[in-house]
C-alpha positions in Angstrom: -9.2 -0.4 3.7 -6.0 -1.5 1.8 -3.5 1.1 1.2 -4.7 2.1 -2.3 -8.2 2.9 -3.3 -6.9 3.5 -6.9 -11.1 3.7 -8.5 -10.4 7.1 -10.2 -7.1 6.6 -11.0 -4.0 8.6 -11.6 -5.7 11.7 -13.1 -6.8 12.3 -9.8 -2.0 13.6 -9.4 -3.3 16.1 -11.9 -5.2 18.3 -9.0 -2.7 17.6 -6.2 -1.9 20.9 -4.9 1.8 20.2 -4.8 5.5 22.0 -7.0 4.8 19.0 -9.7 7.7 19.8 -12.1 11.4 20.7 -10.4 13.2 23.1 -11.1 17.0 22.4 -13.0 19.8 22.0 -10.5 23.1 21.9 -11.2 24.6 20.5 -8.2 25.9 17.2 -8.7 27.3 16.8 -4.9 25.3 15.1 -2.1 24.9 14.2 1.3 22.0 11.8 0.7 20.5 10.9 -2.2 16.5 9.0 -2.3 15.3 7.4 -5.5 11.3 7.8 -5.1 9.3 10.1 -3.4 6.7 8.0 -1.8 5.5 8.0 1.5 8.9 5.9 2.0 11.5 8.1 0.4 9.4 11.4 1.9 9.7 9.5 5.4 13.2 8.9 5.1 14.0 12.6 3.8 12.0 14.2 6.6 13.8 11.8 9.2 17.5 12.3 7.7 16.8 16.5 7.6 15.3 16.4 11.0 18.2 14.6 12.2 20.8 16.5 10.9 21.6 15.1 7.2 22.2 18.6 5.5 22.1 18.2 1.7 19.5 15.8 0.6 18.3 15.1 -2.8 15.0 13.9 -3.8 14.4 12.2 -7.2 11.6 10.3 -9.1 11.1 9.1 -12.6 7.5 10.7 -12.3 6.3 14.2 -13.2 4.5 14.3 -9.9 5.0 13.7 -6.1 3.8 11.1 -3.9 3.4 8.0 -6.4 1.5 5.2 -5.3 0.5 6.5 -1.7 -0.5 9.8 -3.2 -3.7 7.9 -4.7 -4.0 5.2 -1.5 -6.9 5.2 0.6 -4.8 5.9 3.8 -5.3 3.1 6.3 -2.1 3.1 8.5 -2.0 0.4 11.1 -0.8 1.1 14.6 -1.3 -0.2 18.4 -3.0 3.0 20.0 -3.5 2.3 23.4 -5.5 5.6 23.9 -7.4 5.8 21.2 -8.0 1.5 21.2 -9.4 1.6 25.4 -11.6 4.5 24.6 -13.2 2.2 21.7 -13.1 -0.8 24.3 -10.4 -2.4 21.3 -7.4 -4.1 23.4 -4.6 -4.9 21.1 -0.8 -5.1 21.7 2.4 -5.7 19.9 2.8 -8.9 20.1 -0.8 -9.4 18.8 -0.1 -7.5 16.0 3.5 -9.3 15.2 1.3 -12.9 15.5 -1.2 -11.7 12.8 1.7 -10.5 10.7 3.4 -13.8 10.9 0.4 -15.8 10.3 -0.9 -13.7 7.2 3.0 -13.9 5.9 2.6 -18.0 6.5 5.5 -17.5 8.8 7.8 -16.5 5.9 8.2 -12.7 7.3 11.7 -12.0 8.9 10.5 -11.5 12.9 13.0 -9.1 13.3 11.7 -6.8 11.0 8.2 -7.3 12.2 9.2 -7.0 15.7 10.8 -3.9 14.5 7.7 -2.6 12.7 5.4 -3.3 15.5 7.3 -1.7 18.0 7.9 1.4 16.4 4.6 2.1 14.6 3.2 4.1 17.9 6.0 6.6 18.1 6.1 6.4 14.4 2.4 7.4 14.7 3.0 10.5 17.4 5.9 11.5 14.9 3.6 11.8 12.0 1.4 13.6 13.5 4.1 16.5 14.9 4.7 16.6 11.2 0.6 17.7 10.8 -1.0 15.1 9.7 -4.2 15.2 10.9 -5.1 11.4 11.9 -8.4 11.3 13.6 -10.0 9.5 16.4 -11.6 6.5 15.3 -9.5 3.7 15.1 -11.2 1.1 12.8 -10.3 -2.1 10.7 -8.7 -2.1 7.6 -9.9 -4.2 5.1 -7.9 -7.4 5.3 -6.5 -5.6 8.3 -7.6 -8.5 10.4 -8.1 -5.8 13.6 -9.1 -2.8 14.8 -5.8 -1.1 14.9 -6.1 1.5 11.6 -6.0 4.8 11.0 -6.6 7.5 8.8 -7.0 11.8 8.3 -11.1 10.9 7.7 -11.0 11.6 4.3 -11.8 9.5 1.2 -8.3 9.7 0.2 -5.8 9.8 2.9 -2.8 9.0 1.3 -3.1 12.2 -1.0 -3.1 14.3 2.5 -0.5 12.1 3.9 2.0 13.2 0.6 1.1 16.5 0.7 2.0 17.1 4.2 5.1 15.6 4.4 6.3 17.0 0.9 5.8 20.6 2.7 7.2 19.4 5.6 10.4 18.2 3.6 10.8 21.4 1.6 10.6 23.1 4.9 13.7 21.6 5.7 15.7 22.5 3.0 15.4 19.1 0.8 15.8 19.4 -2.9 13.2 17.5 -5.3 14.3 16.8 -8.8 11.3 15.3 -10.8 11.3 13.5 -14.3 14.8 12.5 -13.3 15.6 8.7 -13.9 18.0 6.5 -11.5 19.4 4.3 -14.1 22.6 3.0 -12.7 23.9 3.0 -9.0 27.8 4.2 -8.7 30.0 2.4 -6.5 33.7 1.9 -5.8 35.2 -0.8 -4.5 32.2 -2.1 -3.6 30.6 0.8 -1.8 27.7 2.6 -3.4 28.8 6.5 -4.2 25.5 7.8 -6.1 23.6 7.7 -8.9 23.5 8.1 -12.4 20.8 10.1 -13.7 18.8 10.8 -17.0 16.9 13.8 -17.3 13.8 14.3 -18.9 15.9 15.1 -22.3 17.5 12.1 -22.1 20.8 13.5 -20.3 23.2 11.3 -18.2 25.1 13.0 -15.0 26.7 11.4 -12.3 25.1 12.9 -8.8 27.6 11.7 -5.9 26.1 11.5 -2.3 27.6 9.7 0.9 24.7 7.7 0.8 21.9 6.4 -1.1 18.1 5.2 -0.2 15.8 3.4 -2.7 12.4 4.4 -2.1 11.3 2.9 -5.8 8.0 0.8 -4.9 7.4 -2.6 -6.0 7.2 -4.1 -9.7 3.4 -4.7 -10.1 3.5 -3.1 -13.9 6.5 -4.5 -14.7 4.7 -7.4 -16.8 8.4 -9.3 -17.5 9.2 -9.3 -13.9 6.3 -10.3 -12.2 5.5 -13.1 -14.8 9.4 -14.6 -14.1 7.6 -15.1 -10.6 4.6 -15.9 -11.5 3.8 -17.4 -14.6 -0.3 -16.3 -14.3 0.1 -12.6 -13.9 0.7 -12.2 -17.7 -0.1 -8.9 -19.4 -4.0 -9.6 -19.6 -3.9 -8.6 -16.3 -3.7 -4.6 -15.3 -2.8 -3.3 -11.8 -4.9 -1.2 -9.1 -2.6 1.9 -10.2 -3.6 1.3 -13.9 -6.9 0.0 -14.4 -6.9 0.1 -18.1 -3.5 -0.5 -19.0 -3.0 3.0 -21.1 -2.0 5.5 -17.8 1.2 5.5 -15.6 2.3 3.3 -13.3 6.2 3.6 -12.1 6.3 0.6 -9.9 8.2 -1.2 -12.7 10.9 -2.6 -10.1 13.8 -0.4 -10.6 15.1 -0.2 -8.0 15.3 -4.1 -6.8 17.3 -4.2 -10.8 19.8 -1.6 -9.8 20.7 -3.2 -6.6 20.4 -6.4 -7.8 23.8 -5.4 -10.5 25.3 -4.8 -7.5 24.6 -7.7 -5.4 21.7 -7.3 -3.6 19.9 -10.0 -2.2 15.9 -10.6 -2.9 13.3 -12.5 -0.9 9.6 -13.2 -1.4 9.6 -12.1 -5.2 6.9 -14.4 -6.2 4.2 -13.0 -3.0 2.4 -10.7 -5.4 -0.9 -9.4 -4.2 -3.7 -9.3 -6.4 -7.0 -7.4 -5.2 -10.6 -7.2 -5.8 -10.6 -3.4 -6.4 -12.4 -1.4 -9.3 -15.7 -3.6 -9.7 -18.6 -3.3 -7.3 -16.8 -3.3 -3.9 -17.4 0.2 -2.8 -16.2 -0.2 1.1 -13.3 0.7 2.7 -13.7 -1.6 6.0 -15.1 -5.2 7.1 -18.6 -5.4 7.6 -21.0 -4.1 5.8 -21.2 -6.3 2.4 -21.1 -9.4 1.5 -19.9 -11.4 -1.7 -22.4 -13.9 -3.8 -21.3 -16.0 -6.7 -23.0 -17.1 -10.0 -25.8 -18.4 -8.2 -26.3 -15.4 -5.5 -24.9 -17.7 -3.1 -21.7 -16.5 0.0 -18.7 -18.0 -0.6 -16.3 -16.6 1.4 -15.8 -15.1 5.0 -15.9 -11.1 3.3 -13.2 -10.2 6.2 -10.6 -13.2 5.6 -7.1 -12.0 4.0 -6.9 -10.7 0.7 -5.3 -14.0 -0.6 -7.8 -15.9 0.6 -10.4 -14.3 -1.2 -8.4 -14.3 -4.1 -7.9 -17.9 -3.6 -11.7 -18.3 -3.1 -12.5 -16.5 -5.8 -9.9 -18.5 -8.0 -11.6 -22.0 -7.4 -15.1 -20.5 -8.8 -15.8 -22.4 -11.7 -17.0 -19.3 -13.6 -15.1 -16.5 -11.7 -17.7 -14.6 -11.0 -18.8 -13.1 -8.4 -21.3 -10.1 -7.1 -20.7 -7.5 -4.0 -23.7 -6.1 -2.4 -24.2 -3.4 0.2 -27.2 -1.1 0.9 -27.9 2.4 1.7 -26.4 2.4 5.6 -23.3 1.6 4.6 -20.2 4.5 4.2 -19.5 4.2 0.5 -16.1 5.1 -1.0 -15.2 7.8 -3.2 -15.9 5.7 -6.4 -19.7 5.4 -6.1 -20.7 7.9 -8.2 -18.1 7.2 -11.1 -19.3 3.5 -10.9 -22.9 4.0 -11.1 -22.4 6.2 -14.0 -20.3 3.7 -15.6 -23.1 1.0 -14.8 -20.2 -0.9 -12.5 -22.1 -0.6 -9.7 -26.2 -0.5 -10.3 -28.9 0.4 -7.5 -31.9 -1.3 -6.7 -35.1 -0.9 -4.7 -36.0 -4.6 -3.9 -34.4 -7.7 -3.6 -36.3 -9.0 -6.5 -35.2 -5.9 -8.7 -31.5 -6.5 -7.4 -31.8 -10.0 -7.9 -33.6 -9.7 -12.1 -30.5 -7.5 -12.8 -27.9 -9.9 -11.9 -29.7 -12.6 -13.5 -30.2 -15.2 -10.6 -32.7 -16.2 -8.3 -34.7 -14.5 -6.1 -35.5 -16.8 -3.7 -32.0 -17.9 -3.3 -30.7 -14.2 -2.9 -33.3 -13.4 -0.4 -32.6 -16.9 1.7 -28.8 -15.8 0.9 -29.2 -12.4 2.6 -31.9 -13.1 5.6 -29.2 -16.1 6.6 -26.8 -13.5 6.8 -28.5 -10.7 8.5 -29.2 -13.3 10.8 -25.8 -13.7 11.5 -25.1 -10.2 11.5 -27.9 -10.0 14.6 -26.0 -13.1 16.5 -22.5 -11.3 15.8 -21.5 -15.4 14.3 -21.5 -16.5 10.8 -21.6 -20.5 10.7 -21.4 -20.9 7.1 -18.0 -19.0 6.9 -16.5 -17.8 10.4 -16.9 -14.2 10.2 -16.8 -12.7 13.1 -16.8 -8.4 12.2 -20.6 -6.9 11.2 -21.2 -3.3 11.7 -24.4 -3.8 9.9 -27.6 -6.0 8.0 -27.9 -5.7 5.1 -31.5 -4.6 4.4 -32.5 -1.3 3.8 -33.4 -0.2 0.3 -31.9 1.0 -1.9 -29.4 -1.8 -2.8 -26.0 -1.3 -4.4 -24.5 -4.1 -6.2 -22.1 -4.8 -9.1 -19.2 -7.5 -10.3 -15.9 -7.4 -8.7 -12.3 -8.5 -10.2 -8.9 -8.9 -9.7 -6.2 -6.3 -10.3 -2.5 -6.9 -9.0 -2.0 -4.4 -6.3 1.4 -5.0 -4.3 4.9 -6.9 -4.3 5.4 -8.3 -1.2 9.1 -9.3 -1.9 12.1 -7.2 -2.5 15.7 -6.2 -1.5 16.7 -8.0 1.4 17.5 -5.3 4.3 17.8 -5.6 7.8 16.3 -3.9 10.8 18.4 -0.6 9.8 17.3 -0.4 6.4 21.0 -1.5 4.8 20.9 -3.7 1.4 21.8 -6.9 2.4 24.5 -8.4 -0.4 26.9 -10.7 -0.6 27.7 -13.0 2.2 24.8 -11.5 3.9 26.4 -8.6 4.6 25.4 -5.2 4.1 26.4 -3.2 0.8 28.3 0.4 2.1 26.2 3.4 1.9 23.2 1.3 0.6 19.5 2.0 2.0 16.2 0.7 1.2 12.5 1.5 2.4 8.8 0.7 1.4 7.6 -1.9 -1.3 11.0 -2.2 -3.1 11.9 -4.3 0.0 11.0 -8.0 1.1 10.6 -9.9 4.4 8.4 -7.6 6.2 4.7 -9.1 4.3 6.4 -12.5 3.9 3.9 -14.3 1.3 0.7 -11.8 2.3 0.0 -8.6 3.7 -2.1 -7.5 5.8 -4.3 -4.2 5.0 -3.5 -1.2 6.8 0.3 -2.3 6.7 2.0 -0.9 3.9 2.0 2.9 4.7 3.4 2.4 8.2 6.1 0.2 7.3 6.9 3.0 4.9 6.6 5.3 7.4 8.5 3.4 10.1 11.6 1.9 8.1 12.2 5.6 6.2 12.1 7.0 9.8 14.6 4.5 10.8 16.8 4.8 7.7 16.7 8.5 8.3 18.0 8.3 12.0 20.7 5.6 11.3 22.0 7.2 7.9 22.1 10.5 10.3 24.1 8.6 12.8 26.2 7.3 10.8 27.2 10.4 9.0 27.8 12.1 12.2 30.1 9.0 13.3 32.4 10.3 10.4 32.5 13.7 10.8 
């Protein structure tokens, strides 16, 4: 499970039961200021107010809390001893950091994945004083490359995830100011003293804080950007937040073009993650389907990286390609709305499945007894996988085409392991934070699934405690 399942998209904000519009504030005076109010900037607010930070302002471009993690499918990677022996799963740290740095092709800054992976436990135990429910089984992401993720058990953790710790911040006394733009980050002589604002009438004020954090996401729908780094990902292409190209998506890099004016350093920018998302994929964890091509032949290990399928999938001659599961398997929230948009169809038989999708039967039956055979011998010696929770071969079938959609921005601001903006020199800009997808070196050129919510959730804990300490220092 990656970190969004996007299939209903964002009308889905419309029903969260959270304060969507803020209420006009006139103070303009700040202790800490967040742009974005993610599961980053929400993180970093709950950590800064639990720590002692006093006035802390919330903002976001959006009408509605929680952006992209509010519509993400939750998976939150973390080494549980407790939960992992129970499961007979034996994992570590330094496991984890390997797979990071192998998935990131050894571009990832180790100090921040050592940083990540030896915080995400605690970070884990933290969240869940905060009340978010995570339950007991610990389970693979998809792309996760282990048995290390967890989730609240509900189709849509990330919604529960937001909700919680938007309570939890209120609670505290932090202030949220929605439909209120960053547009420019204040500084003198050299050090960052706010943010300028416009309101949702198109009103400027200056809103002074002793420090700031940018919590902005990535730049996935920001078409100009992301083609400078990638000539491909042009505007025929939509993102997993914005399947048809007509809703909202705010992850239009703002905050890596703010700091930049003053600066800021960037890494990674052209590692842009593209997904197979909204077709006929309808689970949420390695195992139980399996991809066919043109012909209703596999062509790809179904639980390699992300980029690799998208590379796999790039070198088919006709680009297309078929995911099939059947009725044992624990289908995501989308299957209804698919099958009554026709993206994923049902059938009976084989022979039935394989009319509809216009190949051969007898290669689509040889296709899937080969793999069920695998799936009994726990080895696939076409393609190396090695995770099966299932055959596939109980009626009915569900099958539809898959595509691409670009999902998540790897790169961004350059920080280091406390969350400051690294600058000029490779020094740190004064009074300058960043957490979440805005920021690069973590992923290096891929990520692995099940690791973008805790690195949200670790770095704005972090940022939090060290913009906390540092405050104090002054006092």
């Amino acid at each position: 499970m990656l970190r969004r399942s996007f299939g209903a998209g964002l009308g889905l904000l419309a029903v969260l039961p959270l304060p969507i519009f803020a209420q006009t504030d006139e103070e303009t005076n700040f202790d800490l200021i967040i742009i974005g109010i993610g599961a980053a900037g929400l993180s970093t607010a709950v950590s800064a107010a639990q720590n002692g930070v006093k006035n802390i302002l919330l903002i976001d471009k959006a009408a509605f809390v929680g952006g992209h993690s509010a519509l993400s499918g939750g998976s939150v990677n973390a080494v549980d001893p407790e939960l992992q022996m129970k499961q007979g799963i034996k994992d570590s740290p330094d496991l984890w950091f390997r797979q990071i740095m192998e998935t990131g092709e050894f571009q990832s800054d180790p100090i921040l994945v050592n940083t990540l992976v030896n915080n995400a436990q605690s970070t884990l135990h933290w969240l869940r004083e905060i009340g978010i429910p995570f339950d007991d089984q610990v389970f693979e992401a998809w792309g996760g490359k282990f048995q290390r993720a967890h989730s609240a058990g509900r189709k849509r953790s990330g919604m529960t995830y937001v909700r919680i710790m938007n309570h939890k911040a209120r609670s505290l006394g932090v202030k949220v100011r929605l439909r209120t733009e960053a547009v420019a980050l204040l500084e003198n002589d050299g050090e960052v003293r706010g943010v300028k604002v416009k309101d949702r009438d198109g009103c400027l004020t200056d809103l002074t804080a002793k420090d700031v954090v940018i919590a902005t996401g990535g730049f996935t729908a920001n078409v100009t950007m992301r083609s400078k780094y990638d000539s491909r990902l042009d505007g025929s292409l939509f993102t997993t937040a914005n399947q048809t190209g007509r809703g909202f998506d705010g992850s239009t890099g703002d905050g890596i073009l703010l700091a930049e004016k003053l600066g800021a350093q960037t890494v990674d920018m052209d590692a842009i993650q593209l997904i197979p998302l909204r077709g006929g994929r309808l689970l949420n964890y390695v195992g139980g389907d399996i991809f066919v091509d043109s012909e209703g032949k596999r062509f790809v290990d179904e639980s390699k990286g992300v980029k690799a399928i998208g590379e796999a999938y790039l070198n088919l001659p006709d680009r297309v390609f078929w995911v099939i599961t059947d009725s044992q398997s624990q289908k995501s929230l989308d299957l209804d709305a698919k099958l009554l948009a026709g993206t994923v169809r049902m059938a009976d038989s084989v022979l039935e499945m394989a009319k509809k999708m216009q190949v051969s039967p007898r290669i689509l039956q040889d296709t899937l007894d080969r793999y069920n055979q695998f799936a009994d011998q726990g080895e696939d010696k076409d393609f190396g996988k090695k995770i099966f929770t299932q055959r596939i071969d109980k009626p009915p079938f569900y099958f539809g085409r898959e595509q691409f959609d670009i999902h998540y921005s790897c790169g961004g601001l350059k920080i280091n392991k406390d969350c400051q903006v690294i600058g000029k020199a490779d020094k740190p800009i004064p009074n300058l934070f960043a957490v979440g997808e805005v920021t690069g070196g973590i992923h290096g050129r891929d990520r692995l699934g099940g690791d973008s919510l805790i690195s949200c959730f670790v770095f704005g804990k972090i940022a939090g405690e060290e913009i906390a300490k540092k405050q104090k220092s002054r006092q």
